[in-house]
N, C-alpha and C positions, 0 to 999 in steps of 0.2 A: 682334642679328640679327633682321630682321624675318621675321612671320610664315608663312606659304607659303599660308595660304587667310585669308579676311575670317571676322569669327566667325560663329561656328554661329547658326542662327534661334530657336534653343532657347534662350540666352542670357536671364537676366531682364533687366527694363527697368534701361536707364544711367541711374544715380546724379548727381546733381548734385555737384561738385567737393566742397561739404562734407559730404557723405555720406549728406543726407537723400535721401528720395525723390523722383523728380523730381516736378513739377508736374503738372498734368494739360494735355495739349496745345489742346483746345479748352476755352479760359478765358473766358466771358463778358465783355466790358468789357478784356479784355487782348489775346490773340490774335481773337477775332472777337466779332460785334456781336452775333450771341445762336444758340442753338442751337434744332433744332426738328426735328417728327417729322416723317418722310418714309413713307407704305406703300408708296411706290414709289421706286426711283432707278436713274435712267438715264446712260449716255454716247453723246455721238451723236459719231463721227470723220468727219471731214471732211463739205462741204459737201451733196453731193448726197443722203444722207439726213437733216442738219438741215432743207436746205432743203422737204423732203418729209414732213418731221416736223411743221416750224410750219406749213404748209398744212394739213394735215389737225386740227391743235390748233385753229387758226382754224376753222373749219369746225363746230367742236363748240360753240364760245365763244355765250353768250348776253346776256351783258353790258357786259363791258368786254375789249378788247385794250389791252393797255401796251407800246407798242414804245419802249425806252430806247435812244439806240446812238449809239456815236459817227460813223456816217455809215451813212445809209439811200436807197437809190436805187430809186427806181419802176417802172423799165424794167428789173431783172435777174430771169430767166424764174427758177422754183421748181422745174419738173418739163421737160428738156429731152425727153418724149414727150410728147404732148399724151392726156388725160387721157379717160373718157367720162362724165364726172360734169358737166360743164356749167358749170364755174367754168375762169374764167381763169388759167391759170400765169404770167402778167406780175404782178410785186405789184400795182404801182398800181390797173389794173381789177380783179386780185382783190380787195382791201379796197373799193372803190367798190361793188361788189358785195356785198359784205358786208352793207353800211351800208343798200342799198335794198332786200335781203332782208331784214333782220335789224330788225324798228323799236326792238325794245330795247335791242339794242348801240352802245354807246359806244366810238371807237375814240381811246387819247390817244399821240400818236409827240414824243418827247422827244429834237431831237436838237442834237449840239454846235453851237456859233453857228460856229464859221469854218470848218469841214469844208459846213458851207451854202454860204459865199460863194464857197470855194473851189471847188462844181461849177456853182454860176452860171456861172461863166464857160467851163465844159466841157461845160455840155449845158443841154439847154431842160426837164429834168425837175421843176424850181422849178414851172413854170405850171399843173402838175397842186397841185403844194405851196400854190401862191396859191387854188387853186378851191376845195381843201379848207377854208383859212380862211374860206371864206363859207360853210362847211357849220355845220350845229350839231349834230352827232354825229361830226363827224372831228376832231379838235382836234390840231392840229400845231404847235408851239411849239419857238423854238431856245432852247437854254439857255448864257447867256453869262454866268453868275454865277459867275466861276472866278477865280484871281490870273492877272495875265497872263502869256502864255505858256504857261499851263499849260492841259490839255486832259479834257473829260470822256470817259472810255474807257471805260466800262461798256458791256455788250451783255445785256440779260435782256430776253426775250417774258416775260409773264404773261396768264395766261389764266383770267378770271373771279377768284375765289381759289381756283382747284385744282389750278391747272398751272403750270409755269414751265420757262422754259430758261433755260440762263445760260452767259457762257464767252466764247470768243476769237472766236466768228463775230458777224458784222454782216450784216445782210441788205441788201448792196450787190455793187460789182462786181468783179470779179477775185479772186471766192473759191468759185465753183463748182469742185468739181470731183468724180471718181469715187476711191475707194479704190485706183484698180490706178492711178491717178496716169501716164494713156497719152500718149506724147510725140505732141506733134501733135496731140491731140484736136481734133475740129472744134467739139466740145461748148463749148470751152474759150473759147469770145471773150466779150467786153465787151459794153455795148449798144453805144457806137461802131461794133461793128466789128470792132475790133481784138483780136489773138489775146493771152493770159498766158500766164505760165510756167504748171507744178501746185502744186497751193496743199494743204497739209494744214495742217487745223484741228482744234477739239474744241470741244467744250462738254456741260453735263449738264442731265436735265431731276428734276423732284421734281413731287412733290406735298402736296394737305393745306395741313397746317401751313406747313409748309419753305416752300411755293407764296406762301402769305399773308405770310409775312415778306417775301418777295422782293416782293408789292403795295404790301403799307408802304413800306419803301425807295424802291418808284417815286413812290410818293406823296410820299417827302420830298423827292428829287428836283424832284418838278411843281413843289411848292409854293415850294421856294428859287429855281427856276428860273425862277418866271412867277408868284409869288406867288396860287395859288389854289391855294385846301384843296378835296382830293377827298375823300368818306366812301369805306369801303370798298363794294364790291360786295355782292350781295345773297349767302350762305354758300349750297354746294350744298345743305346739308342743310337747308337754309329754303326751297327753289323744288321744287316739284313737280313729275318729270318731265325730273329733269336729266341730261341726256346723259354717255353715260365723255367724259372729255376727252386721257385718255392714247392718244397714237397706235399704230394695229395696227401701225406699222409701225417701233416702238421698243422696243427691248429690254430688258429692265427687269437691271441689274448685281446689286442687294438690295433685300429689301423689309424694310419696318418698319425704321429707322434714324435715327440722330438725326445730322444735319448739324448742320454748323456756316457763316455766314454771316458771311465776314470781309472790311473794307474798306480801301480808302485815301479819305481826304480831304482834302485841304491845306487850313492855317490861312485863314480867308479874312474880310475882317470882322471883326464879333465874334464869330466861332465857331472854334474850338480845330482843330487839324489830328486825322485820326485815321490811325493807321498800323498798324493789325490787323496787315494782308497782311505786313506784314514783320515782325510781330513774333511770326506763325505759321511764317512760312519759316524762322525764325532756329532758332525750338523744335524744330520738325521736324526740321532739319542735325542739331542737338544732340542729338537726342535716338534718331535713329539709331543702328541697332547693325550692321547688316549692308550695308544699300544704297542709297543715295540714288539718284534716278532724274528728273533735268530734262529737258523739252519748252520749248522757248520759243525764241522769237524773237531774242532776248539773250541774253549772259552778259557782261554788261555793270555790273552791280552792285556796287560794291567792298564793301559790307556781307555779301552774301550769300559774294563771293566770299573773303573773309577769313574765314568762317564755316566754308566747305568746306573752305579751307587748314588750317582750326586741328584739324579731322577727319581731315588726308590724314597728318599730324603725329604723330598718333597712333601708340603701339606697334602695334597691331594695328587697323588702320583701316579704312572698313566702305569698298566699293567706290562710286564717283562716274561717272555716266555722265550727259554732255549731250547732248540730240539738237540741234542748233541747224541753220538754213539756212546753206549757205555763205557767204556773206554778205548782210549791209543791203542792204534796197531804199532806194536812191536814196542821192545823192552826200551830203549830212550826215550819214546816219544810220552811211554806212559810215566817215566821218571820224569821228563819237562813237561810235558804238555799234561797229563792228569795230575800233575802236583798244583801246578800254577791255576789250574782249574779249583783245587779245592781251594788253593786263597782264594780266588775270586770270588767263589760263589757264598763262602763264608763272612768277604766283604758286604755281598749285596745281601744275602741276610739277614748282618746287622743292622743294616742300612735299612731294612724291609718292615719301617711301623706300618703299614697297613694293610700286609700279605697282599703285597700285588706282585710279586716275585717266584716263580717258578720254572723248575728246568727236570728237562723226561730225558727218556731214551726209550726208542721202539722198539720191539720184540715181534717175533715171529710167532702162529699160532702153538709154537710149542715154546715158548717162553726164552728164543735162542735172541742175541741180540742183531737188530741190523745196521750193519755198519753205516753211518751217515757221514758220506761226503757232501756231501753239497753245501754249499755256501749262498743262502739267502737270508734277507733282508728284505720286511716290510714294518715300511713303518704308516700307522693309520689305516685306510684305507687311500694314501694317496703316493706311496713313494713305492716301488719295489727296486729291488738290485739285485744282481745273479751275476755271478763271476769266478774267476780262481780264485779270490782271497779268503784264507781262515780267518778265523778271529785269534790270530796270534801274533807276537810280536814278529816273527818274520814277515807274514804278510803286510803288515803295515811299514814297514821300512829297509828289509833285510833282502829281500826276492823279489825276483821280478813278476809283478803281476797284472790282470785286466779286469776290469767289473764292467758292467750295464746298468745304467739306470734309468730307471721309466718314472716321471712326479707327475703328476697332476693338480689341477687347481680344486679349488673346493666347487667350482659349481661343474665340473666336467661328470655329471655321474655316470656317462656311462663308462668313464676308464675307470671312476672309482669304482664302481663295478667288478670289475674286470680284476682289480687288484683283489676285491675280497672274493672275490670266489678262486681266485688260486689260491689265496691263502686257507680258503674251507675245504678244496681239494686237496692242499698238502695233508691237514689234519685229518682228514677222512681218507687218507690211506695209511695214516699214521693209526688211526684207532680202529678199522675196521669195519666203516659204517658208508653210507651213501653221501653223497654231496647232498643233496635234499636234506638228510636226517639231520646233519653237522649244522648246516643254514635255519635249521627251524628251530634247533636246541637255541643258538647264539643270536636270532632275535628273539625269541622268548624269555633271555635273560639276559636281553637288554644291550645285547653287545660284550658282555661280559666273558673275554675269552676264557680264562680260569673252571672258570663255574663253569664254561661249557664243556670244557677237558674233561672236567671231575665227574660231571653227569654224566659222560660218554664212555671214558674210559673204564676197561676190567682191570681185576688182579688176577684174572687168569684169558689165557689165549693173546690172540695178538691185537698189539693195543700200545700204549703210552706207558712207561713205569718212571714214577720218581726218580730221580737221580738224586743219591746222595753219596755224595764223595766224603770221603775220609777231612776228617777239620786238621786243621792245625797243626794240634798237640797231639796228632799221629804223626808227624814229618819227625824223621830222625835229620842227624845232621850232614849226611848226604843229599839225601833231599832237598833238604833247605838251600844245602849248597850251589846243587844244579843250577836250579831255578833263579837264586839272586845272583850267581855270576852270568848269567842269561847265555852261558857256553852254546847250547843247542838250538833257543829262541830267542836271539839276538833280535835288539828294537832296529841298531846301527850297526853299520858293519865294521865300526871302530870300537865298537863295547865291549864285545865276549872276550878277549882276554884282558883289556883294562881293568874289566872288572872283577875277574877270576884273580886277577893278581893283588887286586886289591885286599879282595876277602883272605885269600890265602896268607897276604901279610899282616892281616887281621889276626887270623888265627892262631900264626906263629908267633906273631908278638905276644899274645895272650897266654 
């Protein structure tokens, strides 16, 4: 008979199958690429205060800007009030401006090669991209060093070595938005023109240390990508007169903390594939005792998703909650990525004797959906991660990606703290209720996220809605197709046609 509540928080840390202790979660060289001290750490939710974050970073910057991202547009406004400080809230002329302020700043934007070609043909904001090429302090470069088909998805600002953001936002178009996520916002158009859905995102910022490992990484980045070595920046504590670079207008989560910075790479060349990111999310499932807790775009993974299944499995299994968008934007993604979604979630169903298994999608006060970018991970109230990785097979071995992770030890309560009250913050913008109300539901019942959802949540206005995707024995046989020759969500980047060829001679033999 299974258990009636998920276990207590008090529990010691879960044991490894043969009995030893488990590992430690943030492993150098295994689960992420190196650890490092932070005196500050931040999360910024959704667009309209990241975008009002890296303004005012920029602003502080004396040296160098590093804009990484997989698409970056010149024309999407920072601040939809106009400001009285004398800087432009258009990117493009803010960095321009930058650049004939600033004589010792250096500004280098690193972005994917076909997300380029693909807004050539949708807008004329290239010609600002062409003017900068003749500059010699704006250095714009695309980076096309990738296996084919496969995409560079990193999003990290760094600023001078003291500052960084990192996470699932781009600083392009159709990702502003406000927290109260308002249907119809006028705020909400394009530079075209044209109006979007509401878009929830994340990302976190650091400092210090943590900041300077995220400059390295860009620097390896440049240099694979355009083959020139950049030194690092001049250290604040060598320049005299160095300004805070952290913004007034970001909230700091903990201070004094050691992240951890973990990647994806695919094999590419003569260089080794790295697969951090999945082999932190796997630890993390694992090593779960009370609550796993997904943000992301996907759930689209069969690695991750066979991971939760093996947890749902369990005698007494720790509770599983997805937040995902109701569905993929645009007609492939929802052929891959919403298909591969309803295996999954049809897996951990089966898998689900004790209904600790649940996955929503947010709505708007008039029942419109809001699109969920963001890609977070908590697990307990001791691990958080925030990063560009979905939960899809691309991101775990296909693309280039970056995550952040913050752990904690069990007797650290004030970060444990700190992780659950983001995590009571996300859900209390998700369901429409105060951080108080969200925090008094879920100790009154015990810690029990589920129950506190269900308490919380309506079926009318804006709020949380079950997701129930289509099972199965709706897949015709294109569908099924897609998704097990993994064409579109490739695990490797030596799969998708191996395996399309396989099945196809499957099928023709048959």
């Amino acid at each position: 008979m299974a258990p009636d509540h998920p276990p207590s928080p008090a529990e010691t840390s879960r044991p490894l199958k043969d009995g030893t202790d488990a590992t430690p979660l943030l492993e150098p060289g295994v689960t992420c690429w190196k650890t490092a001290h932070t005196p500050r750490f931040g999360m910024v939710v959704d667009c309209e205060d990241y975008f009002a974050a890296f303004r005012e970073a920029c602003l502080n910057a004396r040296y160098r800007i590093f804009l990484v991202g997989w698409d970056f547009d010149t024309r999407v406004h920072m601040l939809m009030d106009r400001p009285h400080d004398g800087w432009p809230v258009k990117v493009g002329p803010f960095i321009s401006k930058l650049v004939d302020e600033r004589p010792d700043l250096r500004i280098y934007i690193l972005k994917w090669d076909i997300a380029f070609f693909t807004m050539v043909r949708q807008n004329p904001w290239p010609w600002r991209a062409l003017r900068w090429k003749m500059s010699d302090r704006i250095h714009f470069k695309l980076d096309g060093e990738h296996p084919w088909g496969s995409c560079h998805h990193q999003k990290v600002v760094c600023i001078d070595d003291r500052f960084a953001m990192m996470g699932g936002i781009d600083i392009t178009r159709n990702r502003w938005d406000t927290r109260d996520h308002i249907d119809h916002d006028r705020r909400r158009r394009n530079p075209a023109g044209g109006h979007y859905p509401p878009h929830h995102d994340a990302s976190v910022a650091v400092e210090g240390e943590a900041a300077r490992v995220l400059e390295e990484m860009c620097r390896i980045r440049w240099e694979r990508g355009t083959g020139e070595r950049l030194d690092p920046p001049p250290r604040a504590e060598e320049v005299e007169g160095t300004a805070e670079t952290w913004p007034d207008t970001l909230s700091v989560e903990a201070e004094n903390v050691s992240v951890g910075v973990a990647r994806t790479m695919p094999p590419y060349k003569d260089e080794p594939g790295v697969f951090e990111i999945e082999a932190l999310t796997l630890r993390a499932i694992r090593d779960a005792r009370r609550l796993i807790y997904l943000e992301s775009q996907y759930f689209a993974s069969r690695t991750v998703a066979l991971a939760v299944a093996e947890r749902l499995r369990e005698q007494n299994p720790p509770e599983v909650v997805v937040i995902n968008p109701y569905a993929a934007d645009g007609w492939l993604e929802e052929k891959t990525m919403d298909t591969a979604r309803a295996q999954n979630v049809a897996l951990c169903r089966k898998s689900d004797h004790a209904g600790r298994f649940r996955i929503y999608y947010p709505v708007t006060k008039r029942g419109k959906g809001i699109y969920v970018h963001a890609k977070v991970t908590i697990i307990d109230d001791r691990f958080l991660k925030v990063g560009s990785a979905n939960l899809n097979n691309r991101s775990m071995g296909f693309d280039t990606e970056s995550d952040i992770a913050l752990f904690c030890e069990d007797d650290d309560a004030i970060r444990r703290d700190a992780i659950r009250s983001r995590m009571i913050d996300l859900l209390a913008e998700h369901l429409d209720h105060a951080p108080p109300k969200v925090a008094g539901v879920l100790r009154d019942l015990d810690g029990r996220l589920i129950d506190t959802i269900e308490t919380l949540r309506r079926d009318e206005g804006r709020s949380l809605r079950v997701l129930c995707p289509e099972g199965m024995e709706d897949l015709d046989d294109a569908d099924e197709l897609m998704v097990e020759s993994q064409v579109a969500d490739p695990e490797r980047p030596e799969k998708p046609l191996r395996r399309l060829k396989n099945k196809l001679k499957w099928v023709f033999d048959w």
